[in-house]
BAFIDREN-350870 format. One record per residue (C-alpha): residue number from 1; x, y, z. Coordinates in Angstrom, 1 decimal, decimal comma, always signed. Each point is the difference from the previous one (the first is absolute). Layout:
! residues N
+-----+--------+--------+--------+
!   i !      X !      Y !      Z !
+-----+--------+--------+--------+
! NUM !      X !      Y !      Z !
...
+-----+--------+--------+--------+
This chain:
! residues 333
+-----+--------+--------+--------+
!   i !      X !      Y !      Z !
+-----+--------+--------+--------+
!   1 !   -6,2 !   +8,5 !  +33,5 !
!   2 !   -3,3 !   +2,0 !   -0,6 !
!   3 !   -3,2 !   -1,2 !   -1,5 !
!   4 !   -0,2 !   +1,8 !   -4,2 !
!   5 !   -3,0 !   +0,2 !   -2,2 !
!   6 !   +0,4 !   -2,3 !   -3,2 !
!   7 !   -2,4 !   -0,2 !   -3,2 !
!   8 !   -1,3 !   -3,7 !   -0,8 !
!   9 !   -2,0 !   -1,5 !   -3,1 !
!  10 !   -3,3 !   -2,3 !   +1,1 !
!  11 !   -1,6 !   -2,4 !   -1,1 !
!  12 !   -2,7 !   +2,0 !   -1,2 !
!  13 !   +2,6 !   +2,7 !   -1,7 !
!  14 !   -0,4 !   +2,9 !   +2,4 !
!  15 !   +2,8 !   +1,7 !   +1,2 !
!  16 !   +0,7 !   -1,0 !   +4,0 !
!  17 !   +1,8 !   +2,4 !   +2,6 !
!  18 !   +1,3 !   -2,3 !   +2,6 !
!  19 !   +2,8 !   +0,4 !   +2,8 !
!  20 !   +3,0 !   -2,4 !   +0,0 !
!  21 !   +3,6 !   +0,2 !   +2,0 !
!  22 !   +3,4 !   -1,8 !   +0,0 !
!  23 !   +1,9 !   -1,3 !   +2,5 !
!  24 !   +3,5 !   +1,4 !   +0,7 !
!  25 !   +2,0 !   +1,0 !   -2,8 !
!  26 !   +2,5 !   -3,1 !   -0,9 !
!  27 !   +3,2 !   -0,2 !   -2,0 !
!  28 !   -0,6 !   +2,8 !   -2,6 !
!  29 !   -3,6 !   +0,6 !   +0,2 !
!  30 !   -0,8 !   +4,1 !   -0,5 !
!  31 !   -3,1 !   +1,7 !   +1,2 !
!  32 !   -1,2 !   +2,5 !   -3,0 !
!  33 !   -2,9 !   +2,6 !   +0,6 !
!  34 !   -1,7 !   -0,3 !   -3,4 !
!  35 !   +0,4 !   +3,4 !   -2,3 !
!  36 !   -2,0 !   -1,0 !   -3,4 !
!  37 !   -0,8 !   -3,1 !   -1,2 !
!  38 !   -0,6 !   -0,9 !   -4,1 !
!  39 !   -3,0 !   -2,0 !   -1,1 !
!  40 !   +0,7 !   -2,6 !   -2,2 !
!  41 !   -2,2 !   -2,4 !   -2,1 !
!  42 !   +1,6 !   -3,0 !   +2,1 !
!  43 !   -1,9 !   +1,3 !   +2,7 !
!  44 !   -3,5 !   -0,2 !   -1,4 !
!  45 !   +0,7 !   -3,8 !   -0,5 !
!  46 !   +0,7 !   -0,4 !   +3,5 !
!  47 !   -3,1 !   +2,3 !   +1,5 !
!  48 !   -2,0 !   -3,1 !   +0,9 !
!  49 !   +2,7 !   -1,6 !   +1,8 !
!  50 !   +0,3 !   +0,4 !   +3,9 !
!  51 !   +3,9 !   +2,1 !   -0,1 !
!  52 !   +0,8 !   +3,2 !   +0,0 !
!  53 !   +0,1 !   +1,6 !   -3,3 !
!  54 !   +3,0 !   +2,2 !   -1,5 !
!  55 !   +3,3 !   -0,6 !   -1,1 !
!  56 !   +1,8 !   +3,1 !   -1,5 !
!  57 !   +0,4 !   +1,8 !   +3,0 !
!  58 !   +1,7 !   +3,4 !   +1,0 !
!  59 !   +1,1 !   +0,5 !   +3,7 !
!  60 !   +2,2 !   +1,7 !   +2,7 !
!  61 !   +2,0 !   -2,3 !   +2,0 !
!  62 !   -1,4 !   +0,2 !   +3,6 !
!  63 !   +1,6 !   -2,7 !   +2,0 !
!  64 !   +3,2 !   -2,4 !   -0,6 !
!  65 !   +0,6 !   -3,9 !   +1,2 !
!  66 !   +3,0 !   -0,8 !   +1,6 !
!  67 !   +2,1 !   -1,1 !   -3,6 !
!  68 !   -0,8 !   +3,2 !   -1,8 !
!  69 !   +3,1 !   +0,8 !   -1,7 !
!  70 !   -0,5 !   +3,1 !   -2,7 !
!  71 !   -3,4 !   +1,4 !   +0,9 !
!  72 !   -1,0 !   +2,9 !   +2,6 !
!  73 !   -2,7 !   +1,3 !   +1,4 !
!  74 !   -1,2 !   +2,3 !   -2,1 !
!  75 !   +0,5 !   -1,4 !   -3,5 !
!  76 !   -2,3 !   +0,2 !   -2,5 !
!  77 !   -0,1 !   -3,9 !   -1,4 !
!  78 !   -2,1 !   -2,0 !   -2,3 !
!  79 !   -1,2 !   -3,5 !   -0,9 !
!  80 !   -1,7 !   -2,0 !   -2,6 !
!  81 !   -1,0 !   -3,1 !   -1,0 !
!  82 !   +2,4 !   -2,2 !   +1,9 !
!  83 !   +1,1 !   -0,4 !   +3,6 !
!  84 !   +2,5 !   -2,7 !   +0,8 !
!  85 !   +1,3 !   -2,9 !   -1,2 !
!  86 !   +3,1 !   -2,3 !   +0,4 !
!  87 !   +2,8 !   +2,0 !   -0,5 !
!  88 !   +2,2 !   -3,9 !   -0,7 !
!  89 !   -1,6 !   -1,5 !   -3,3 !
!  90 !   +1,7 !   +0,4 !   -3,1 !
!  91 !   -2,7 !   +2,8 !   -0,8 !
!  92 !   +0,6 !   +1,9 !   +2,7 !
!  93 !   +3,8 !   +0,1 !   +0,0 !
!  94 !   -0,3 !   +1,0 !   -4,3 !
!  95 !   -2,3 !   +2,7 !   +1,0 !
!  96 !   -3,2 !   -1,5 !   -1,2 !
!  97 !   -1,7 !   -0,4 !   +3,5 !
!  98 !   -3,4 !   +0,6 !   -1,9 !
!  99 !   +0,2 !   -3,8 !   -1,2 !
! 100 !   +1,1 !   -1,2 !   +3,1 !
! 101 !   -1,9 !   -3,4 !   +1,6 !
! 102 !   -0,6 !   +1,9 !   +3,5 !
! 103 !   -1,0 !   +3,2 !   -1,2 !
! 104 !   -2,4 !   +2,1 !   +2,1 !
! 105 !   -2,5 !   +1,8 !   -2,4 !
! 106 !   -2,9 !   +2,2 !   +0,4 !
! 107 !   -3,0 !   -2,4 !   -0,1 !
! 108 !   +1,9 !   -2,9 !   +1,4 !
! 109 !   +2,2 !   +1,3 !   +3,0 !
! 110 !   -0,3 !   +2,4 !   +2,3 !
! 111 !   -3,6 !   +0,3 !   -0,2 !
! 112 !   -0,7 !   +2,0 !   +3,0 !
! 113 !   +2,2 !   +3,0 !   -1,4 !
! 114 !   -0,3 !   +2,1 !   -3,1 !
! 115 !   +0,0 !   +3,8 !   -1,3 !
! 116 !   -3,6 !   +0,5 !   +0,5 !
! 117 !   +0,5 !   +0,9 !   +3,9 !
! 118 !   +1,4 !   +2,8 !   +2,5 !
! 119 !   +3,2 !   -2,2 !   +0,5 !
! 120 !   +2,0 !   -3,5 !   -1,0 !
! 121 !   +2,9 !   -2,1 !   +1,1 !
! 122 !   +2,3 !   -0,8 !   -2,5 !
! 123 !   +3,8 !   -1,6 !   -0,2 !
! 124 !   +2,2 !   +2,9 !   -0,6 !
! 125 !   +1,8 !   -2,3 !   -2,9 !
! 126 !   -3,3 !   +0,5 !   -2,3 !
! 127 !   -0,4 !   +3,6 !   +1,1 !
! 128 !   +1,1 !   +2,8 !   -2,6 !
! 129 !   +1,2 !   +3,2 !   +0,8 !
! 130 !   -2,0 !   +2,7 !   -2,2 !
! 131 !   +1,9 !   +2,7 !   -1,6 !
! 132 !   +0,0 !   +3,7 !   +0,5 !
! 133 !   -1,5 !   +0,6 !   -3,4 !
! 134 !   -3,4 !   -2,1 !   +0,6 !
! 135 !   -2,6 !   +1,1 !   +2,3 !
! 136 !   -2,1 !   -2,9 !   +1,7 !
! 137 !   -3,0 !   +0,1 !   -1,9 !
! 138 !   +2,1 !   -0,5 !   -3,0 !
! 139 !   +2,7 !   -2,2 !   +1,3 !
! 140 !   -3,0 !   -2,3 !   +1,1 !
! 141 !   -1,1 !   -1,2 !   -3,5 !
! 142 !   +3,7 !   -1,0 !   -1,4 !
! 143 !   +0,2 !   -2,6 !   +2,9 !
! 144 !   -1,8 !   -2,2 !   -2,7 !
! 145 !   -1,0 !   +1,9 !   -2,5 !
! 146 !   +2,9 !   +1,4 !   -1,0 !
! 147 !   +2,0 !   -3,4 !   +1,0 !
! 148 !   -2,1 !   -2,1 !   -1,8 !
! 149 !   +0,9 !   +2,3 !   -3,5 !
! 150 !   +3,5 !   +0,6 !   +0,8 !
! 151 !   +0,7 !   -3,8 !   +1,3 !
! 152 !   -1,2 !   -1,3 !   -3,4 !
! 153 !   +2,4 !   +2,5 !   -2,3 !
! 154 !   +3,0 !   -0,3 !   +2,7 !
! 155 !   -0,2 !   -3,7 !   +0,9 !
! 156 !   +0,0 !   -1,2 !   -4,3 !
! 157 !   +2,6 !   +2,8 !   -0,7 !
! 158 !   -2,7 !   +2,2 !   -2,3 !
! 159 !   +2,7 !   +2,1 !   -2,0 !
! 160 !   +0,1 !   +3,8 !   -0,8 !
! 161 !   -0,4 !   -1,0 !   -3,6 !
! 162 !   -2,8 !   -2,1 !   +0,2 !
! 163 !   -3,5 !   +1,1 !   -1,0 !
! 164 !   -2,4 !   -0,6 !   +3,3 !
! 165 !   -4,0 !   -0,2 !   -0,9 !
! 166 !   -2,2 !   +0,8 !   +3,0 !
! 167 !   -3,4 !   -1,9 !   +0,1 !
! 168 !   -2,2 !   +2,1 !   +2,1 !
! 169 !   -0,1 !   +3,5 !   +1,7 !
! 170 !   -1,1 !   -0,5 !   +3,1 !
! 171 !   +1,6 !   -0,5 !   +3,9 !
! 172 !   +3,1 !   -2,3 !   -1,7 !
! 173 !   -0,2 !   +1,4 !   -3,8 !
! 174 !   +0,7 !   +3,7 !   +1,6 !
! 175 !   +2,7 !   -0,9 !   +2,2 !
! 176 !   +1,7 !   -2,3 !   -2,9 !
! 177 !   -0,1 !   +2,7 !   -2,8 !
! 178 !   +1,9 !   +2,3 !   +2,5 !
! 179 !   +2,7 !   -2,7 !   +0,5 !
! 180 !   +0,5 !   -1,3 !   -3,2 !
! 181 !   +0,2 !   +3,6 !   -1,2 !
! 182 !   +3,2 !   +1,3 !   +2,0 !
! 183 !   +1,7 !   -2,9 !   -0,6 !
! 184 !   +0,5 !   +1,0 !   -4,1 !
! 185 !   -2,5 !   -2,9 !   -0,8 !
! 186 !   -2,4 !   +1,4 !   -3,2 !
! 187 !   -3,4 !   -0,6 !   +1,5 !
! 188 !   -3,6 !   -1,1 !   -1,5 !
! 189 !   -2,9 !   +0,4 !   +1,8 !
! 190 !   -3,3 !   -2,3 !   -0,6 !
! 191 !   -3,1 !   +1,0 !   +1,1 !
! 192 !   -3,8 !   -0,5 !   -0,8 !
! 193 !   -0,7 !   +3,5 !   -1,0 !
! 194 !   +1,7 !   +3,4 !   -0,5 !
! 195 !   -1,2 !   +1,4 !   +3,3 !
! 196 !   +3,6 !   -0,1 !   +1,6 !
! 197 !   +2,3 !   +0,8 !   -3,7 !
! 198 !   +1,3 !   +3,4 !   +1,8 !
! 199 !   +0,2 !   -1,5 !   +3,4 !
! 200 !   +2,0 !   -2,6 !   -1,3 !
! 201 !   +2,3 !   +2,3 !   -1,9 !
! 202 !   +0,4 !   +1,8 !   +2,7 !
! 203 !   +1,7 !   -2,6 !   +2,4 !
! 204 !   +2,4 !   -0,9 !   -2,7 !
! 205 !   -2,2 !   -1,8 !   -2,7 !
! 206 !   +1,7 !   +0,1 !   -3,9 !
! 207 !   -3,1 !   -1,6 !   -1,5 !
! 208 !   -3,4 !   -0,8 !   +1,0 !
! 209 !   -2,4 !   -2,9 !   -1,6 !
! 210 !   -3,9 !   +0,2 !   +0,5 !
! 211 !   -0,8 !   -3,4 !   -0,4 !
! 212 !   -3,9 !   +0,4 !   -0,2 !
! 213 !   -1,3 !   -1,3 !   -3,3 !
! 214 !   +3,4 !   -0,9 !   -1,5 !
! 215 !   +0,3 !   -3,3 !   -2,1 !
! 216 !   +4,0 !   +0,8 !   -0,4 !
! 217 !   +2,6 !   +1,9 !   +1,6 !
! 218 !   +2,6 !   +1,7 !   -1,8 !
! 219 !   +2,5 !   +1,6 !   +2,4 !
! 220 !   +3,1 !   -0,3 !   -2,1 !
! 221 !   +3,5 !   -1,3 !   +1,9 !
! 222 !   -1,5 !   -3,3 !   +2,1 !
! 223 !   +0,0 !   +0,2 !   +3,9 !
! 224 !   +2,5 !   -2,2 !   +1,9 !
! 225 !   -1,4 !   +0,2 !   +3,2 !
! 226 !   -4,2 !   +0,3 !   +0,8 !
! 227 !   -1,2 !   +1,1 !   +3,6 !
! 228 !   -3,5 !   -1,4 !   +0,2 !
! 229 !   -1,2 !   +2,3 !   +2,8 !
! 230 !   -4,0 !   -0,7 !   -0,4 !
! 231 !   -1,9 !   -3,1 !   +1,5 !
! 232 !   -1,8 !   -0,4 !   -3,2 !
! 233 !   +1,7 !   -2,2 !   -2,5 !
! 234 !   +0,5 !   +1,8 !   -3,6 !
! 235 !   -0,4 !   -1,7 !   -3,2 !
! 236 !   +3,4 !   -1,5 !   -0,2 !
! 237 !   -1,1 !   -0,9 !   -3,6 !
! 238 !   +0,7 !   +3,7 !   -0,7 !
! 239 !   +3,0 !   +0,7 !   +2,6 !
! 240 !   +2,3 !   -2,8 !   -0,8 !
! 241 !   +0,4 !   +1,1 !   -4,1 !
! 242 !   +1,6 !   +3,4 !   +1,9 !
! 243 !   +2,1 !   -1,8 !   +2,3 !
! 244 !   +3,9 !   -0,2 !   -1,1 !
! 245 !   +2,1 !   -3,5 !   -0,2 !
! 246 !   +1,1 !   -1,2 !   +3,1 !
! 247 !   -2,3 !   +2,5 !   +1,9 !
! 248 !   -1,8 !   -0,8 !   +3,6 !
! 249 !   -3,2 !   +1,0 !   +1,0 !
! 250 !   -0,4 !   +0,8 !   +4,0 !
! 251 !   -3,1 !   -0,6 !   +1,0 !
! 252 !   -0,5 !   +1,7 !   +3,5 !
! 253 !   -3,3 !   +0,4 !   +0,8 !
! 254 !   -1,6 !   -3,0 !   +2,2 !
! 255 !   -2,5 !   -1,7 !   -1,9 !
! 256 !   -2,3 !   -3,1 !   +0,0 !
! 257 !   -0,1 !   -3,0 !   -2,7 !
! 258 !   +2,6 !   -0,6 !   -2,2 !
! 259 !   +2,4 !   +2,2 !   -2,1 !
! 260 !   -0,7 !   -0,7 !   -4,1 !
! 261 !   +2,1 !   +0,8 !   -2,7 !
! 262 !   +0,3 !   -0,8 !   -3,9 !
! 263 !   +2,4 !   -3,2 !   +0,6 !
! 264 !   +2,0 !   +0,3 !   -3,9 !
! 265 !   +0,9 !   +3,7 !   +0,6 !
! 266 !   +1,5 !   -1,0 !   +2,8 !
! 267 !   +2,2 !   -2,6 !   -0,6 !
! 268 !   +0,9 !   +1,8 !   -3,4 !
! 269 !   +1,0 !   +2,9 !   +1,7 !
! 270 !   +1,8 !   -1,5 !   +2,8 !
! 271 !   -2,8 !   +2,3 !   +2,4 !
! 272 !   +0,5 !   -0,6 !   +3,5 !
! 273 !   -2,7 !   +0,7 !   +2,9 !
! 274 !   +1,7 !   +1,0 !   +3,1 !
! 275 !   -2,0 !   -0,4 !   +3,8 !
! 276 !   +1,5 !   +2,7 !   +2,4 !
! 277 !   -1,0 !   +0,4 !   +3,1 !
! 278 !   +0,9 !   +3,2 !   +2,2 !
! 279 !   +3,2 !   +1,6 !   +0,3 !
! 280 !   +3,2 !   -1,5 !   +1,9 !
! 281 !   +1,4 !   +1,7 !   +2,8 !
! 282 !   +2,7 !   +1,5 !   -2,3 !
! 283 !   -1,9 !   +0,8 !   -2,8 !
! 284 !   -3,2 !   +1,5 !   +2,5 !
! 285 !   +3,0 !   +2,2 !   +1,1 !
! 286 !   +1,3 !   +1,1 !   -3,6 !
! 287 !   -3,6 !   +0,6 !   -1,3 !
! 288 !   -0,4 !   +2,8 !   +3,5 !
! 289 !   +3,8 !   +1,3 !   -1,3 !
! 290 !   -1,3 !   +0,1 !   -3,6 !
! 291 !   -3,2 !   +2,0 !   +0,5 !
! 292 !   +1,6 !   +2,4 !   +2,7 !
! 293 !   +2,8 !   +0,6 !   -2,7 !
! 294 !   -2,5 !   +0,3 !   -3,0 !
! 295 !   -2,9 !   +1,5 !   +1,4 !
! 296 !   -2,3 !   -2,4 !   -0,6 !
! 297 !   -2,8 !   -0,1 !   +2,3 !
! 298 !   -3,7 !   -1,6 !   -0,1 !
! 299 !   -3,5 !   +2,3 !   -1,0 !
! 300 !   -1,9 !   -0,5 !   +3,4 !
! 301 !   -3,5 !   +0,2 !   +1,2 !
! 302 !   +0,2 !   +0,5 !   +3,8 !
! 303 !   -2,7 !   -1,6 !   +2,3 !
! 304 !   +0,0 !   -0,3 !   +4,4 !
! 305 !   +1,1 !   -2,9 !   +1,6 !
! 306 !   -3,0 !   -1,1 !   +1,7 !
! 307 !   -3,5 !   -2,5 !   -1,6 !
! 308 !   -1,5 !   +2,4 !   -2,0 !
! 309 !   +3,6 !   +1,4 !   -1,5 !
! 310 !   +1,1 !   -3,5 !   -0,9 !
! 311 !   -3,7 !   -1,4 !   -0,9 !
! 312 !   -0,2 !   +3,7 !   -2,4 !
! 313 !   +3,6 !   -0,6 !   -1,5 !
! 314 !   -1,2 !   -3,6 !   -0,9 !
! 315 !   -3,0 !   +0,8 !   -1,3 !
! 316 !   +2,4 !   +2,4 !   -2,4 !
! 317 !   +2,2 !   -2,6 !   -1,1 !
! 318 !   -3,0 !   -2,9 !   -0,7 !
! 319 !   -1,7 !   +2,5 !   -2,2 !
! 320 !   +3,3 !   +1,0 !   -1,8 !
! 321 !   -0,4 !   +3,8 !   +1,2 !
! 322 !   +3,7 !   +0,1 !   +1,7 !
! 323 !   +2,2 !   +2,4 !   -1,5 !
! 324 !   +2,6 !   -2,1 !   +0,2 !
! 325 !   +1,0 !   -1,4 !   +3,7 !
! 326 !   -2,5 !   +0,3 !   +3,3 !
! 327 !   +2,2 !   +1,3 !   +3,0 !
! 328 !   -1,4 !   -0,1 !   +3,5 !
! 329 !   +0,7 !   +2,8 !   +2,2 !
! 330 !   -0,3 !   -0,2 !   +4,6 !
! 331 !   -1,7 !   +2,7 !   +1,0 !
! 332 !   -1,2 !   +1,5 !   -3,6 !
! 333 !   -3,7 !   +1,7 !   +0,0 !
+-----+--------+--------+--------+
């Protein structure tokens, strides 16, 4: 198998173009030629770290090992956040490989392959095929972007009837509004500022809260479900009076230190905070069906797929100037 270019992190944080290869393609291993890749903030934590960057990846289907079953050459697939894992543990037959002992991850497995690169090997079993209705560049973001949203209100069985609040308008908060939105769920937007009121509206928003300045919020019927799409911690002080009984807060940005909230108001109101990690297989594969079906589709910022592309689109993301996802393109000027 040929020699491809692949995009690495440093110790030093620049942005490393190196050649790798693989041997010959075993059991259900597929070669994919790299289409578009997102940018995520999971990659800026990693950009010091000797591994190929990238995982929410869009690709054509090259080459097939010898236990491909479904794919062809040809197909256009994508990937996210995880690779393999057991396929025998309790979590794995229930459909919750995420939580699985031997999960591969980005970060922790496969750390010579990633989305940031002219190709990847990948199982065909964690391969998804992407619909008609999605180009690349768009499909690339929802591979955990879009997941991570749709996982948290499809995995805890968020309702039509329920009342959704959206922390953020960002990369996540975009992607979520859109979701929560064409599934009937009456959604409430937080953000620091009015800047992005009609933006929000406009992807499906019923109410928006600048939070700048306020000492209260009054936003009449309670929310039952809270997205917290922004790495910076609100004042929970002032969200957990809003939230409803029996209500869960996701919180699905990565963040350092430790996650603080008013301990009375929680117990009173029975207030659960859920982890969820990225997407299962089956759930990665409704949220592609769901946003082909509905339209939904992220607001990109295209960059090329080479040091000063990725190093640029970075740069966008640190200084909060991405409107909303980063999408690497090969071969863009």
């Amino acid at each position: 198998m040929p020699s491809f270019t692949v995009y690495k992190g440093s110790k030093d944080g620049s942005i490393q173009k190196a050649e790798t290869s693989k041997p010959e393609l075993s059991n259900d291993q597929v070669l994919v030629k790299i289409t578009a890749s997102g940018l995520c903030g999971t990659d800026e934590h990693y950009r010091h770290a000797d591994m190929v960057l990238g995982h929410e990846g869009a690709a054509v289907v090259e080459q097939l090992g010898p236990n491909v079953k479904f794919l062809k050459k040809g197909d256009r697939v994508g990937w996210g956040y995880e690779h393999d894992s057991c396929g025998h543990c309790e979590y794995c037959l229930t459909g919750r490989e995420t939580f699985c002992p031997e999960r591969a991850m980005y970060g922790m497995a496969d750390l010579d392959q990633g989305s940031f690169a002219s190709h990847a090997v990948w199982r065909e079993a964690f391969l998804f095929k992407i619909p008609d209705e999605l180009t690349d560049a768009e499909a690339a973001p929802l591979m955990c972007g879009g997941a991570t949203v749709f996982n948290a209100l499809r995995m805890y069985n968020i309702q039509p009837t329920d009342r959704v609040g959206v922390l953020g308008v960002g990369g996540l908060g975009h992607l979520a509004i859109q979701f929560a939105s064409k599934m009937g769920c009456d959604v409430v937007v937080f953000s620091g500022t009015e800047s992005k009121k009609e933006e929000a509206m406009k992807l499906g928003a019923t109410e928006f809260v600048a939070m700048k300045g306020k000492k209260e919020l009054s936003i009449g019927r309670p929310i039952n479900c809270l997205l917290v799409t922004t790495s910076a911690q609100p004042d929970w002080n002032l969200m957990v009076p809003v939230m409803a009984p029996d209500s869960i807060i996701f919180p699905l940005t990565v963040s350092e230190g430790n996650f603080s909230v008013p301990y009375m108001p929680l117990i009173l109101n029975g207030i659960r905070i859920q982890g969820s990690v990225v997407a299962s297989r089956n759930i990665h594969r409704r949220m592609l069906e769901f946003a082909a079906q509905h339209g939904i589709k992220p607001i990109n910022m295209e960059f090329p797929m080479n040091e000063e592309g990725i190093t640029k689109a970075m740069k966008t993301l640190e200084d909060g100037n991405m409107r909303y996802r980063g999408v690497l393109i090969p071969g863009k000027a």
